[in-house]
C-alpha positions in Angstrom: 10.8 -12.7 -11.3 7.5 -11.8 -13.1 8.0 -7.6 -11.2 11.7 -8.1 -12.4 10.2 -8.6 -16.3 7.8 -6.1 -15.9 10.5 -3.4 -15.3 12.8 -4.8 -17.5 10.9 -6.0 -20.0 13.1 -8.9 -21.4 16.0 -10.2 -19.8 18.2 -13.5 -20.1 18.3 -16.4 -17.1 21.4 -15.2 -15.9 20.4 -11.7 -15.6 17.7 -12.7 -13.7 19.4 -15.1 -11.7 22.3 -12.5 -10.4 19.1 -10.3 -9.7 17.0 -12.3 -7.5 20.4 -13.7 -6.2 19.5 -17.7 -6.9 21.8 -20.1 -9.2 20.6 -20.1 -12.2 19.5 -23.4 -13.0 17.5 -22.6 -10.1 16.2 -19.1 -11.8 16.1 -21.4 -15.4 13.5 -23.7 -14.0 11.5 -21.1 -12.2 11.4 -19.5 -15.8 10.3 -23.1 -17.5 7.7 -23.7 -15.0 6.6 -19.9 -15.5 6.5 -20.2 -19.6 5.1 -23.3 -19.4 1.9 -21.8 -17.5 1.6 -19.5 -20.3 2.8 -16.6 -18.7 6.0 -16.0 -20.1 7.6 -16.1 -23.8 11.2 -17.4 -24.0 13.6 -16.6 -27.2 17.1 -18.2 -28.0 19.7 -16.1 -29.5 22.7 -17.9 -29.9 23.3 -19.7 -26.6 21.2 -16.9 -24.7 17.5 -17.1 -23.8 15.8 -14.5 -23.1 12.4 -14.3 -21.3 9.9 -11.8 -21.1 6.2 -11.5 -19.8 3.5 -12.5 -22.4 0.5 -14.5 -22.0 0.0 -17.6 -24.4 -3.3 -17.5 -25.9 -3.7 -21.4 -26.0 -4.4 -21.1 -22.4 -7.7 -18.8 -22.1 -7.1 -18.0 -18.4 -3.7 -16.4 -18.8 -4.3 -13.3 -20.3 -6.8 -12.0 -17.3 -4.3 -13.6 -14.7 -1.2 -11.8 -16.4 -3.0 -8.8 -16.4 -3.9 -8.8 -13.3 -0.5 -9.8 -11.7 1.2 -6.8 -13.7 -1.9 -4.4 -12.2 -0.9 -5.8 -8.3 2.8 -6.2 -8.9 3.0 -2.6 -9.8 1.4 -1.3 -7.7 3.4 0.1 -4.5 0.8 -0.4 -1.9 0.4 -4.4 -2.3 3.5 -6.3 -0.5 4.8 -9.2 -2.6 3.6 -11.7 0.5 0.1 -10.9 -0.1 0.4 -11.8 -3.7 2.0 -15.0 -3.1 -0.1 -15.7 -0.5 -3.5 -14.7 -2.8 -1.4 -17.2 -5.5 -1.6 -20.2 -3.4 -4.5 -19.9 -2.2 -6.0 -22.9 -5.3 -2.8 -24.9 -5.3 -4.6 -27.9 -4.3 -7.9 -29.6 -6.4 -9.5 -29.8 -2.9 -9.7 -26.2 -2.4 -11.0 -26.2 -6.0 -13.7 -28.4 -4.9 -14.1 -26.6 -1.4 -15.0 -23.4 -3.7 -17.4 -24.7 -6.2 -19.4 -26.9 -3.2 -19.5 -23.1 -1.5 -20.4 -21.2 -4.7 -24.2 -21.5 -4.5 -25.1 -21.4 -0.7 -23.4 -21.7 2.3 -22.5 -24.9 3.9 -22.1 -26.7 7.4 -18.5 -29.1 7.4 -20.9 -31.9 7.7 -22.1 -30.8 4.0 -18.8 -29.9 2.8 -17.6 -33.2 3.5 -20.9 -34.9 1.9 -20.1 -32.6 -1.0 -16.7 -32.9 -1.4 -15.5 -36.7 0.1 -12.7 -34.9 1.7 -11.9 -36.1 5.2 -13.0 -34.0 7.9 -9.1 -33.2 8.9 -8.1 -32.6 5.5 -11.3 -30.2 5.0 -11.1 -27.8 7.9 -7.3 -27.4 7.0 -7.8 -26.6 3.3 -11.1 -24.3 4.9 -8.4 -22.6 6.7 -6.2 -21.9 4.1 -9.2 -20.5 2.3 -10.4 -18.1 5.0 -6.8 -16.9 5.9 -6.6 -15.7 2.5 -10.3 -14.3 2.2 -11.9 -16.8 -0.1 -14.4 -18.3 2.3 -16.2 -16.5 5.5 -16.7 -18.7 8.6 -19.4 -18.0 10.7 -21.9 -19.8 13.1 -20.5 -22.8 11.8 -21.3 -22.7 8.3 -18.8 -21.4 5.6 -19.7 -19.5 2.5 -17.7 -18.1 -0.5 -16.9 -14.3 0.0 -16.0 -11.6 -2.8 -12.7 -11.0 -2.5 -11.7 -7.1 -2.3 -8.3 -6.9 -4.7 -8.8 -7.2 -8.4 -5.9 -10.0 -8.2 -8.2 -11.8 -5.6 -11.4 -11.6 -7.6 -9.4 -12.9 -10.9 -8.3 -15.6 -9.3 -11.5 -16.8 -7.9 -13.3 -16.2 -11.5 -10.3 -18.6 -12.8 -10.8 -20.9 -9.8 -14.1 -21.2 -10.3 -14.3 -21.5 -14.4 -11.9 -23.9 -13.9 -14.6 -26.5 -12.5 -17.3 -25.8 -14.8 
């Protein structure tokens, strides 16, 4: 939806509903849940809205993220899957917390889970998540934050990581 708005620029639910080819109540909520993360701007004419992209300056982290999707989005070398995949990567506080126990030295999963008070289970499967999706490095059993290589990658881990200080 957010590619769609960056070609187009504006367009009503419906519009992008027949384009992604989803009902659009479906397409209307994806669109609410997307304004109301400050990434979109929605405007009623008549019984119309329309939507377009536009970051909403209440929420500080926006504006980098935006950018940075519209940067990856565009460009033709960067599948879709690895964006979604980069954009999930912090959908869970525990990964949140995985990051920020990782940000100043590597750690063991003994010390994650002292760190954290995650469960073990829970821990090695959100450490998972984190290294399938280059976030974290395992190695000789200890796992350490790594610097992501895509700008989209690298803004999301700043925002990740602001977001617990």
């Amino acid at each position: 939806m957010l590619k769609f708005l960056i070609e187009r620029r504006e367009a009503t639910v419906s519009e992008i509903a027949s384009a992604m080819k989803v009902r659009g109540d479906l397409a209307s909520r994806y669109l609410r849940a997307l304004n109301a993360r400050g990434l979109l701007k929605a405007r009623s004419a008549g019984r119309f809205v329309y939507y377009r992209l536009g970051a909403d300056e209440s929420i500080p982290s926006t504006r980098p993220l935006l950018e940075s999707l519209k940067r990856s989005l565009t460009n033709r070398r960067i599948r879709i899957q690895t964006i979604f995949c980069l954009l999930t990567a912090f959908t869970h506080p525990r990964r949140l917390r995985i990051l920020s126990a990782l940000q100043d030295r590597p750690c063991t999963i003994g010390q994650l889970k002292t760190q954290t008070g995650i469960p073990e289970e829970s821990l090695r499967r959100h450490l998972m998540k984190l290294v399938r999706r280059d976030f974290v490095i395992h190695a000789r059993h200890t796992y350490q934050c790594r610097r992501p290589e895509t700008p989209l990658a690298r803004t999301l881990l700043m925002l990740a990581l602001d977001s617990k200080s």
